[in-house]
C-alpha positions in Angstrom: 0.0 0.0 0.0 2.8 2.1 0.7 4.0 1.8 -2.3 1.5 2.8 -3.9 0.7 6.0 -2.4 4.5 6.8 -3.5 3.5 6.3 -7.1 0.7 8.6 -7.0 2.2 11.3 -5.0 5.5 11.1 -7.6 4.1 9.7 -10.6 0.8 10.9 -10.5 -0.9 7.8 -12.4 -3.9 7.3 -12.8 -5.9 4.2 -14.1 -9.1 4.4 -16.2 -10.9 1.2 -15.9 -14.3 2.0 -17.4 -13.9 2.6 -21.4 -14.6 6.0 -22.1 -14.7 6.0 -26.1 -16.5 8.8 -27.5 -16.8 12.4 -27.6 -19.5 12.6 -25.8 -18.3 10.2 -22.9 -14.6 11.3 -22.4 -13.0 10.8 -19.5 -12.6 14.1 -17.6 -8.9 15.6 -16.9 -8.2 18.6 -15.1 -4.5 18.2 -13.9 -1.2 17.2 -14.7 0.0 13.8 -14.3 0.6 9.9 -16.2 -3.0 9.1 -17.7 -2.6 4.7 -18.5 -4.7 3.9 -21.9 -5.3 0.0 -21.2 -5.8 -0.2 -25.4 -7.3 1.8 -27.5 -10.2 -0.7 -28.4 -13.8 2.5 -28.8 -15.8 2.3 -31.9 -15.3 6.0 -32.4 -12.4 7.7 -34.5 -11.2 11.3 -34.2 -13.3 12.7 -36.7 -12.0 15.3 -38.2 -8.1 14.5 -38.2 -5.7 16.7 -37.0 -3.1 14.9 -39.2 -2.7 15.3 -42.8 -2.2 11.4 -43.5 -4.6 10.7 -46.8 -3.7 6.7 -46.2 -4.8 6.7 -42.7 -7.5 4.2 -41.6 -7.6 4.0 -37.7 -10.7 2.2 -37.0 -11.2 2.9 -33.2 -10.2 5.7 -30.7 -9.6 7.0 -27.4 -11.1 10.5 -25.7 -10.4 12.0 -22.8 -12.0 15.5 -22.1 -9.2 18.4 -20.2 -9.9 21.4 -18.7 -8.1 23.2 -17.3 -7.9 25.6 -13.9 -5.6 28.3 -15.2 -4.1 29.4 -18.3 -1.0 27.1 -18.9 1.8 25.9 -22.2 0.7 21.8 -22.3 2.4 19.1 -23.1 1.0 15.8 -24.0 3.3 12.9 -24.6 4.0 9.6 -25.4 7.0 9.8 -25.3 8.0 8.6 -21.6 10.2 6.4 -20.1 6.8 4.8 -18.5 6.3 3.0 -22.0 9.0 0.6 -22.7 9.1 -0.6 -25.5 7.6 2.4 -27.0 4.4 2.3 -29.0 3.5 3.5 -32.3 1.0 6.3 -31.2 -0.9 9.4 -32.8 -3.0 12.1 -30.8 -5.4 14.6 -31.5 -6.2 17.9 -29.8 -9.4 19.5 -30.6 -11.2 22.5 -29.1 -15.1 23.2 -29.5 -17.7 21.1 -28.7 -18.6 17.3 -29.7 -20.8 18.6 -32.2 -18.7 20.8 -34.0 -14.7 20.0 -32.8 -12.2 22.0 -34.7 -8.5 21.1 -34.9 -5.8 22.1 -32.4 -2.7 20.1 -33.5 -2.2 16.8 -33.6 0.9 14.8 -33.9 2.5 10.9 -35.2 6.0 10.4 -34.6 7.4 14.0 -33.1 8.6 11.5 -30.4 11.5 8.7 -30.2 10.5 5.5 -31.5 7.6 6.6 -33.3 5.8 8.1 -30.1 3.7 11.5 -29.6 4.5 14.7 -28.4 2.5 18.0 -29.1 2.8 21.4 -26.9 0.2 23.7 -27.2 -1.8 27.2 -25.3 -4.4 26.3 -23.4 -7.4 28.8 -21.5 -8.5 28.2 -18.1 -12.6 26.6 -17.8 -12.3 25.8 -21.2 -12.6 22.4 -22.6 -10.0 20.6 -24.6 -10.6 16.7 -26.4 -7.2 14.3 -26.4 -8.4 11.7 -28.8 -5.8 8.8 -29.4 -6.2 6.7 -32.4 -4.9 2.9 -33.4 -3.8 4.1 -36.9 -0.4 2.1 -36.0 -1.4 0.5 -32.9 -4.5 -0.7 -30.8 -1.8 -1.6 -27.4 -1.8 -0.1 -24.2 0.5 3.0 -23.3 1.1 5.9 -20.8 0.8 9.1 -22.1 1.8 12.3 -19.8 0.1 16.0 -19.3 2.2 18.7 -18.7 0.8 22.3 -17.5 3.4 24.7 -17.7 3.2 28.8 -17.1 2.6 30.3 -20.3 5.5 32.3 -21.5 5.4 35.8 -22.2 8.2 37.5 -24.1 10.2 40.0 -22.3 9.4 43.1 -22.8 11.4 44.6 -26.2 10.8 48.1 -27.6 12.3 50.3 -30.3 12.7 53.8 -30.4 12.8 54.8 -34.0 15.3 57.2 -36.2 15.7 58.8 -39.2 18.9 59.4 -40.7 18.8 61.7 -43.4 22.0 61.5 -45.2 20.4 57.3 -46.0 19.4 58.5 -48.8 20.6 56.0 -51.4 18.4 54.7 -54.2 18.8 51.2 -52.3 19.3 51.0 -49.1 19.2 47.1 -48.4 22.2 46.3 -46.6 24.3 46.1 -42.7 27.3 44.7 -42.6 30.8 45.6 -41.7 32.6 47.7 -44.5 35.9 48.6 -43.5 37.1 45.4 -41.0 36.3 46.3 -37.7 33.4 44.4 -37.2 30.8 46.8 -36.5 27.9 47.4 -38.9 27.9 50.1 -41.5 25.1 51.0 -43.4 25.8 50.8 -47.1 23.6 52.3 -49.7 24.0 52.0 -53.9 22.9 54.4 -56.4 23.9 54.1 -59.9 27.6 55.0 -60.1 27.9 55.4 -56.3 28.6 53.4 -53.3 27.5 55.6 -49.9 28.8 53.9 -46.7 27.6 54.8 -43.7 30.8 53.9 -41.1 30.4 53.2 -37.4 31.8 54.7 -35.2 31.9 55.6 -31.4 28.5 55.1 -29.3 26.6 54.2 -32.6 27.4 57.8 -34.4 27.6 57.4 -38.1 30.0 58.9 -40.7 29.2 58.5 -44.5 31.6 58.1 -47.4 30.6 58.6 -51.0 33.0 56.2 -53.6 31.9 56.5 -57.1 31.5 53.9 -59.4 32.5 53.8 -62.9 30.4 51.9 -66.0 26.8 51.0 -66.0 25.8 48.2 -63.6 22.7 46.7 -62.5 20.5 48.2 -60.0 19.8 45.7 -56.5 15.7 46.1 -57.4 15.6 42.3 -55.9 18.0 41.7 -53.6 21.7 42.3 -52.8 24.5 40.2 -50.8 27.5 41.0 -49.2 30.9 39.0 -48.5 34.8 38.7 -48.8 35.1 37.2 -52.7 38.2 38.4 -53.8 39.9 37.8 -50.1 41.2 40.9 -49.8 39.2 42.0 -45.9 36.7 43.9 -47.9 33.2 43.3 -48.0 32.1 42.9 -51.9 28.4 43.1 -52.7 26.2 41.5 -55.3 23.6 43.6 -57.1 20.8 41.7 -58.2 18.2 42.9 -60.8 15.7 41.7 -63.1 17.6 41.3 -65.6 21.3 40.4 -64.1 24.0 40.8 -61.8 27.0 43.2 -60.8 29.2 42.6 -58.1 31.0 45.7 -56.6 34.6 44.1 -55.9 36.7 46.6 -53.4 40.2 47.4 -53.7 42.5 46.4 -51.5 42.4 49.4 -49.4 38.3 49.4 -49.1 38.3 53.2 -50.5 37.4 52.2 -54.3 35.0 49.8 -56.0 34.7 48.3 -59.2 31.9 47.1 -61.0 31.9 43.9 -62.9 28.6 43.0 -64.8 29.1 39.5 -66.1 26.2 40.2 -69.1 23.9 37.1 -68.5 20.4 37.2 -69.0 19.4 36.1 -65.2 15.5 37.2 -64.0 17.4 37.9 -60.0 15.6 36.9 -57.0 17.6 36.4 -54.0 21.3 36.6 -54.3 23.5 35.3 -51.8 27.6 34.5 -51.7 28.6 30.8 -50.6 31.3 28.6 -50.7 29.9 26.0 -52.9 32.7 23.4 -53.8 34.3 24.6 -50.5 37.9 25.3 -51.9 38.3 28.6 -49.2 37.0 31.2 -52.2 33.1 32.7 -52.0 31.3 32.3 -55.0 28.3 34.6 -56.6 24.7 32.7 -56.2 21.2 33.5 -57.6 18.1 32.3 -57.5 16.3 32.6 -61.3 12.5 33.6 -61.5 11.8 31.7 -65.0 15.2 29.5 -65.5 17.1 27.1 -63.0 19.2 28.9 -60.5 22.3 30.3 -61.7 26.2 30.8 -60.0 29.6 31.9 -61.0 32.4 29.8 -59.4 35.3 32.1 -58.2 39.0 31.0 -59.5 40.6 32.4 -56.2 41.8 34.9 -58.5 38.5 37.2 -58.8 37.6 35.7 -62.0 34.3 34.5 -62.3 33.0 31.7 -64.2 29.2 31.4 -65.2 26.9 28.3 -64.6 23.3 27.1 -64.4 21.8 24.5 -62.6 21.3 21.3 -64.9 22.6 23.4 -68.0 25.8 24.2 -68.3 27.9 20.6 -68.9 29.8 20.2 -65.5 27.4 22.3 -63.3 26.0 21.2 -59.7 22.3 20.2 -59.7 20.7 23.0 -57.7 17.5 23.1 -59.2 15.9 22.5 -62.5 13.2 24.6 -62.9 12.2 28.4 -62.1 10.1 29.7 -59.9 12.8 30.2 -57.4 12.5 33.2 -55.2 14.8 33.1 -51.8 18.0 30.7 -51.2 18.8 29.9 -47.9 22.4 28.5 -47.2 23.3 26.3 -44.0 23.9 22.7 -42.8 21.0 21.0 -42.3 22.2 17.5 -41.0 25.0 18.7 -39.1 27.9 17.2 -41.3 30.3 20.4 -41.6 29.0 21.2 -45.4 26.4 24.0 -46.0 23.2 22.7 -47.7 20.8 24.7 -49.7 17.0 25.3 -49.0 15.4 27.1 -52.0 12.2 29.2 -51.6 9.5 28.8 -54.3 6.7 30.4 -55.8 4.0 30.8 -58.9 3.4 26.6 -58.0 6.7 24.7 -57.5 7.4 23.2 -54.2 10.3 24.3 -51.7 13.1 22.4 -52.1 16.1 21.0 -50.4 19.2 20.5 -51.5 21.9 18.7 -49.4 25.4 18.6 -50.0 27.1 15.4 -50.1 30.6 16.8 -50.9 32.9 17.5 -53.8 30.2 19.9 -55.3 27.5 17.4 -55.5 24.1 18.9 -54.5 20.9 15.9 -54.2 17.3 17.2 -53.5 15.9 15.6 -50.5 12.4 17.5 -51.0 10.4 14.5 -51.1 12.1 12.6 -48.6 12.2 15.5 -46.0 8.8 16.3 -46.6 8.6 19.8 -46.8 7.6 20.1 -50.8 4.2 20.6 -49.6 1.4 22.2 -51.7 -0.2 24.3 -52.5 1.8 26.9 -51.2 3.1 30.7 -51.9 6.7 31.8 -50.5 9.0 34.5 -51.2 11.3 33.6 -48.1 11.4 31.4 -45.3 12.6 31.4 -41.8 15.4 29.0 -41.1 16.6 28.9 -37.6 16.8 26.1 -34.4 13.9 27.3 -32.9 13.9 25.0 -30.1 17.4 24.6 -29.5 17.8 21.0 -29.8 21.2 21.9 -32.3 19.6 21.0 -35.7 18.0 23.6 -38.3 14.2 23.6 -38.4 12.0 25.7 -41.5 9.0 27.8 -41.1 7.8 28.3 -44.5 6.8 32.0 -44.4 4.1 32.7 -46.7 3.3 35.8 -48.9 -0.4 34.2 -50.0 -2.0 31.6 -48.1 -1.1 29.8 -44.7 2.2 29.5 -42.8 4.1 26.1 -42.5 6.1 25.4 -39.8 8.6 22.0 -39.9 10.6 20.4 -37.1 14.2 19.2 -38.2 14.2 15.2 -36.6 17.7 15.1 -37.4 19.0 11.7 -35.9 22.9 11.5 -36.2 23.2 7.9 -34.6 21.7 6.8 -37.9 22.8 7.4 -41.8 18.8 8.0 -42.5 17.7 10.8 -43.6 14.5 11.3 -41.4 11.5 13.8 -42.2 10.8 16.5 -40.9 7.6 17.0 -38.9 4.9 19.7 -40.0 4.1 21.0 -36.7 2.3 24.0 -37.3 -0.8 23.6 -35.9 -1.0 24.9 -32.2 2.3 26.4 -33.1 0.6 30.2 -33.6 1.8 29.8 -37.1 -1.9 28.4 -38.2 -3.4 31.4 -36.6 -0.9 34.0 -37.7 -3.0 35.3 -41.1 -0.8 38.1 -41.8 1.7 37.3 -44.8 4.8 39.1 -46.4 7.5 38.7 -49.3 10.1 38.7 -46.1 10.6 36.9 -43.5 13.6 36.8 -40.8 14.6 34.7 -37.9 17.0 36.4 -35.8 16.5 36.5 -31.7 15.3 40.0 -31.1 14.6 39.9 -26.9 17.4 38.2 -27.0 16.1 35.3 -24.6 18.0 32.7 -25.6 15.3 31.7 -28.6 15.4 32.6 -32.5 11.8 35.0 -33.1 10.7 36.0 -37.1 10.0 39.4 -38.1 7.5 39.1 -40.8 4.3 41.0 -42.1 1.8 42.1 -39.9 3.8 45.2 -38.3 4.9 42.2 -35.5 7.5 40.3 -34.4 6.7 36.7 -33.7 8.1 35.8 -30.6 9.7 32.3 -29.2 8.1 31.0 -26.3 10.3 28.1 -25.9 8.6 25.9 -26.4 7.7 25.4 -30.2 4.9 28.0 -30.0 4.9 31.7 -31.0 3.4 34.5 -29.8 2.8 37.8 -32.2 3.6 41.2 -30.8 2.3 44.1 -32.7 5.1 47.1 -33.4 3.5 50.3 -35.2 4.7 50.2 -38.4 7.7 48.1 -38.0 8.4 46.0 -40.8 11.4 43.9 -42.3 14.7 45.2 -43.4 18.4 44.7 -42.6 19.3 43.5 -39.5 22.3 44.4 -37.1 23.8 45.8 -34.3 23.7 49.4 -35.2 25.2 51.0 -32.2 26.9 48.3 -30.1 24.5 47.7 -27.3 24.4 44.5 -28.4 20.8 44.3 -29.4 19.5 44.2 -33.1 18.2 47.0 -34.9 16.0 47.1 -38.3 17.5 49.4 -41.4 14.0 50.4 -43.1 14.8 52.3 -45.6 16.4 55.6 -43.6 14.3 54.5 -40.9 16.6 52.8 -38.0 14.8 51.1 -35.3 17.0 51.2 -32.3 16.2 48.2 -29.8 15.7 49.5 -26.2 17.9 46.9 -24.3 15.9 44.8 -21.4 18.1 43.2 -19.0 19.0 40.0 -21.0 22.8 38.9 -21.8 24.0 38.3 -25.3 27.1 37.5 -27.0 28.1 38.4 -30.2 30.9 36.4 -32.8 32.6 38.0 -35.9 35.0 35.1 -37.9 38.5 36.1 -39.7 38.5 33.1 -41.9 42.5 32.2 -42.8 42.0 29.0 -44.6 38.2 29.2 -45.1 36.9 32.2 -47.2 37.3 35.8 -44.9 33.5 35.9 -43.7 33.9 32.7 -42.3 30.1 32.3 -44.4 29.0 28.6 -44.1 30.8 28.3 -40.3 28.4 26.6 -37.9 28.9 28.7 -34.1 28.1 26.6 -31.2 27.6 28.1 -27.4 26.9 26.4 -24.4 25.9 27.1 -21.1 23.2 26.5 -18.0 20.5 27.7 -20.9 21.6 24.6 -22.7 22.9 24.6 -26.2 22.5 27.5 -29.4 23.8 27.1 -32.9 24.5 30.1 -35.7 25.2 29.3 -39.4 27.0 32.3 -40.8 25.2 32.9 -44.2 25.2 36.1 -46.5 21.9 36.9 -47.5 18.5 35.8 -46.1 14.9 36.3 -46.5 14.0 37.9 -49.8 15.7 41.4 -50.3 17.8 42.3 -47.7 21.9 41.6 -46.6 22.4 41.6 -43.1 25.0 41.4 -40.3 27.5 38.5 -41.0 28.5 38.8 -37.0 26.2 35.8 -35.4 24.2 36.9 -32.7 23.1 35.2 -29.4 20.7 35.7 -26.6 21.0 34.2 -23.5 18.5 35.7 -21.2 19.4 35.7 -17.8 22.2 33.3 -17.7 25.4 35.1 -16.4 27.7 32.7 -18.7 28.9 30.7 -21.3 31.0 27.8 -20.5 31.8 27.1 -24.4 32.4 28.4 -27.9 32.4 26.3 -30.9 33.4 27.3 -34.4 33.4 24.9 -36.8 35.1 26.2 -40.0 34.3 25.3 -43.3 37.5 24.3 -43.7 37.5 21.5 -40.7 39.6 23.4 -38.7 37.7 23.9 -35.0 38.5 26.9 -32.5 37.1 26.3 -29.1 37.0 28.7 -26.4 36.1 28.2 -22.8 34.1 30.6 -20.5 34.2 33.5 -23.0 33.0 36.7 -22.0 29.2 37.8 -22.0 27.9 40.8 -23.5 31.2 41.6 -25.9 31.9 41.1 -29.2 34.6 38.6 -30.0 36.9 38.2 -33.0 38.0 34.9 -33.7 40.8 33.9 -36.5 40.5 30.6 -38.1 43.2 28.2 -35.9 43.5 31.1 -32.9 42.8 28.6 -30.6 44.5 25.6 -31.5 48.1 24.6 -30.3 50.9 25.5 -32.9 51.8 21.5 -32.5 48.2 20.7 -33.9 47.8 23.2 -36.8 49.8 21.5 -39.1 49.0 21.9 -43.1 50.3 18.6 -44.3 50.7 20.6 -47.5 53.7 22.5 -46.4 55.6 22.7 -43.0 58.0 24.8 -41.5 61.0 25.4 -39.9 62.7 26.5 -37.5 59.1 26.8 -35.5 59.4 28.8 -33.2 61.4 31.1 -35.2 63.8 34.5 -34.7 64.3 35.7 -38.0 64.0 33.2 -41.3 60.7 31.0 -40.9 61.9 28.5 -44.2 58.7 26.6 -46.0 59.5 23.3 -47.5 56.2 22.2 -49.4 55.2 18.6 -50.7 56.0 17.7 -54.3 54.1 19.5 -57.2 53.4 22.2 -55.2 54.7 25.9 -55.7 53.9 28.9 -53.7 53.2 31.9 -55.0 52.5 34.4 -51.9 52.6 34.6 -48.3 50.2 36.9 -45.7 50.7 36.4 -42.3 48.4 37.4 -39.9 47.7 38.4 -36.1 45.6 36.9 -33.6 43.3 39.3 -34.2 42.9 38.8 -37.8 44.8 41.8 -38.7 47.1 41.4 -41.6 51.0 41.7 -40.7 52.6 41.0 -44.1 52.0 40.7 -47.2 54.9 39.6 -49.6 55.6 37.0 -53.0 57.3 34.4 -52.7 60.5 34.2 -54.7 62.3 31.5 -52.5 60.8 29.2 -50.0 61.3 31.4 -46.9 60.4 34.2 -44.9 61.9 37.0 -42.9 60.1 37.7 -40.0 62.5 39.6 -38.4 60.8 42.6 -38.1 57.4 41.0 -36.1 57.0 40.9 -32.8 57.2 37.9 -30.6 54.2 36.5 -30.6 52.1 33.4 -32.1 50.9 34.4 -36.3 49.1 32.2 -38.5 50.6 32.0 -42.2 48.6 32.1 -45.0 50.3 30.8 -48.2 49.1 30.6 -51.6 50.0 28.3 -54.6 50.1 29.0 -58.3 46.6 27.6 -59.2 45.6 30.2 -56.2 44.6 27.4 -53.3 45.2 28.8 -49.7 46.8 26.9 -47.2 47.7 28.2 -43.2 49.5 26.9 -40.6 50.8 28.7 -36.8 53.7 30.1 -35.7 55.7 31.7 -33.1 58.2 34.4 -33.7 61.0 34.5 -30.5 
């Protein structure tokens, strides 16, 4: 007996004997606790479903009737330690009455081993049906209610800005223009470039650099990124009838404009690595044609392709209708995989990257080429912080689709993703928009989207959103405009300003030394009591806009981070222990490895540590053309060609350097060093 008054004071379980198989006679709930199903063995099936599963054919069911005593976030679950093995369940949650239900959510396998798990807002007196269903299994199982205190964003407000002297023709992008890491504000008008430096407390300084030629106009869309390598940001120009790119000198007081000449209806435009050789190449998305790129030759040049076409060219679509690209790694293998946003009928696609510039759509097998459906953009973030990328499919006509990543890495599987928008405020959210943004704006520790609808929807933790209404905000780029280490909107020469709230952040700009300079396609890891975030570094998301390339965390009210992760493109991994909160911090590619470890088996060098001559003997068939060595910081030292295979470092001070050397088909290698 004593026993069991331990189990239901801990466990809370409760046993129905009577069968309670209907609507009409559900068996009340009205707390939290273990709920045992003997088998699921009514004559009644959840009529309608709440799962889109045209093969389905469950023949009986199981109701129970909740209401609750207060507002609270629920959680029903299957998936519990209480059911071993684990059964193949599927629930329904329904609101309304027996005579007219209407669908809440409902889920199959969002659990382990094919079990349940759906979270959802609930209102205090009123009624809520859980109806269980033997679509995969009549057997007995426990499922679990969980009441938890709805979750209402901090408090996040924006004071608002104008800047007259943002007065470009285009004024889409924030990034960092002249290598210190803050955002600019850059602006393009037809044979001008106006930059809008940073400076001290968030005060702004604008330089006009004229441009020479005719180029195309950014009417779509416009990217930013390091291509030709020289610590400059270069920016893509994308237009309805082609491309420019705006390459910097090496100085970042002059651009030039190089307009390849292909006919190319622009959408989004984004720079990525795509074969990965340490170079950024030029991307866009084509309205009528398959997608389009220009691989980069690590010498500037730029080489035309499109998807499917061109004899040689990577398989990144094959048909138009392509509106927004998103890069980053999806199944968490170190490569950067490609969602593609479609409209006028096509589904969404997906696009993983198996290496070696191979590209294979997993659209059908991830199960997120769902129709119909409408998007300009979509929202790619992990939303629930469980280190894999999930996908809201933002609409701009029709409904919003929101899909859980089920990334398994103990298997070579590729596993579907789960359509959990229902109950998610996604289904209810009506407003729609051309752009869409995930970015943590409260900085709580969760990834919200700025969409349409003048609101932000915020992340409640707990894979529901709640929409707070801004007048007249709306979508634009995004960045830490005066180094309070919250993010502002560019509208515009509107600047929203976030008004900070007492949450922590941290904030992570890449100097990439092997991997291209942005460090774009680097996955950033932090750690802490708040668990586990992830950042992709990508250049150019939603629809129109370029935003920061520094990644951006929240962490609420933790007061640290016991870990920093950056995985480079290249392989190489920096890790960093107990880093500071609320900073900004640089980190070179290799700063934190041991000189002993960063070995290049490409070259090697000696005498290491050095005093003066640092001499380079490289493997056979290789010849090295130039060498740059750079700081800690990411700051370049010295810049020299190589006409023997050696170096005179004479002149640096002690300290530890990373080499960067280049060979004659322009392939970087780097490798540490300490100067005595």
């Amino acid at each position: 007996m004593k026993k069991i008054t331990l189990l239901l004071m801990f466990c809370f379980v409760i046993q129905f004997t009577n069968a309670q198989n209907t609507c009409a006679t559900a068996s009340p709930l009205t707390t939290a606790g273990l709920y045992v199903v003997t088998a699921i063995d009514g004559s009644q099936v959840p009529s309608p479903s709440c799962i889109d599963d045209p093969n389905a054919n469950p023949t009986n069911g199981k109701w129970y009737a909740y209401t609750p005593t207060q507002d609270y976030t629920v959680t029903v679950t299957s998936d519990i330690a209480q059911n071993n093995p684990r059964v193949d369940t599927r629930v329904h949650i329904y609101s309304g009455s027996c005579a007219s239900l209407a669908c809440l959510g409902g889920d199959d396998d969002g659990g382990s081993n094919y079990s349940s798990v759906i979270t959802f807002n609930v209102t205090a007196g009123t009624t809520y049906y859980i109806a269980w269903d033997n679509r995969w299994s009549a057997s007995g199982f426990t499922f679990q209610l969980i009441q938890s205190a709805v979750v209402t964003p901090p408090a996040i407000n924006y004071t608002t800005q104008t800047i007259a002297t943002v007065n470009s023709t285009y004024n889409l992008c924030v990034v960092d223009m002249n290598g210190d890491h803050k955002d600019d504000i850059v602006g393009v008008s037809a044979n001008n470039l106006r930059v809008h430096y940073q400076g001290t407390g968030g005060a702004f300084t604008f330089t006009d650099m004229p441009i020479i030629g005719t180029s195309m106009m950014p009417g779509w869309s416009m990217a930013a990124g390091d291509y030709n390598k020289d610590g400059f940001n270069d920016l893509i120009l994308g237009s309805g009838n082609g491309l420019s790119v705006w390459k910097s000198n090496n100085t970042g007081t002059a651009y030039t404009s190089i307009t390849p000449g292909e006919y190319i209806f622009c959408q989004r435009t984004n720079f990525a690595d795509l074969n990965n050789d340490g170079n950024l190449d030029v991307f866009s998305c084509h309205d009528v044609a398959p997608n389009v790129y220009y691989l980069n030759d690590a010498a500037g040049n730029l080489t035309y392709y499109q998807s499917t076409v061109t004899p040689g060219s990577m398989s990144l679509g094959a048909v138009g209708g392509n509106y927004s690209t998103l890069f980053t790694d999806f199944d968490n293998d170190g490569d950067t995989d490609v969602f593609i946003s479609k409209c006028s009928g096509p589904p969404c696609e997906l696009h993983r990257n198996d290496g070696n510039g191979v590209y294979t759509d997993i659209s059908a097998i991830a199960q997120i080429n769902v129709t119909p459906i409408q998007t300009w953009s979509s929202a790619v973030a992990d939303y629930d912080n469980d280190g894999d990328m999930d996908v809201i499919i933002t609409a701009s006509a029709g409904t919003h689709k929101y899909f859980r990543n089920n990334l398994d890495t103990t298997n070579s599987v590729e596993e579907a993703f789960s359509n959990i928008t229902i109950g998610s405020g996604w289904d209810t959210n009506t407003s729609t928009n051309i752009d869409n943004v995930a970015y943590d704006f409260d900085n709580n520790g969760y990834v919200d989207v700025l969409g349409g609808g003048n609101k932000i929807m915020f992340n409640n933790g707990n894979s529901t959103f709640t929409p707070v209404t801004y007048t007249g905000i709306s979508v634009g780029a995004i960045g830490d405009l005066n180094e309070d280490g919250f993010l502002d909107i560019m509208n515009g020469s509107t600047v929203r300003y976030a008004v900070p709230n007492t949450n922590k952040w941290i904030k992570v700009a890449l100097q990439g030394i092997q991997s291209n300079s942005n460090g774009i396609g680097a996955r950033i890891e932090i750690y802490g009591a708040f668990g586990k975030q992830i950042r992709d570094i990508r250049s150019g998301e939603g629809f129109k806009y370029m935003s920061s390339l520094n990644a951006h965390f929240g962490i609420g009210q933790a007061t640290a981070i016991t870990q920093l992760i950056i995985r480079w493109p290249s392989g190489i991994v920096d890790t960093y222990n107990n880093p500071p909160i609320n900073q900004r911090i640089v980190v070179v590619e290799g700063a934190t490895l041991a000189v002993g470890n960063f070995i290049n088996s490409a070259f090697s060098l000696y005498p290491n540590p050095t005093k003066n001559i640092l001499n380079i003997k490289t493997n056979d068939n290789l010849t090295m053309k130039s060498a740059q060595v750079f700081d800690l910081n990411g700051r370049l030292i010295l810049n020299k060609e190589l006409t023997n295979p050696s170096l005179n470092v004479e002149s640096l001070s002690t300290g530890t350097y990373i080499l960067l050397l280049k060979d004659d088909a322009g392939k970087d290698y780097s490798q540490k060093f300490i100067k005595e």
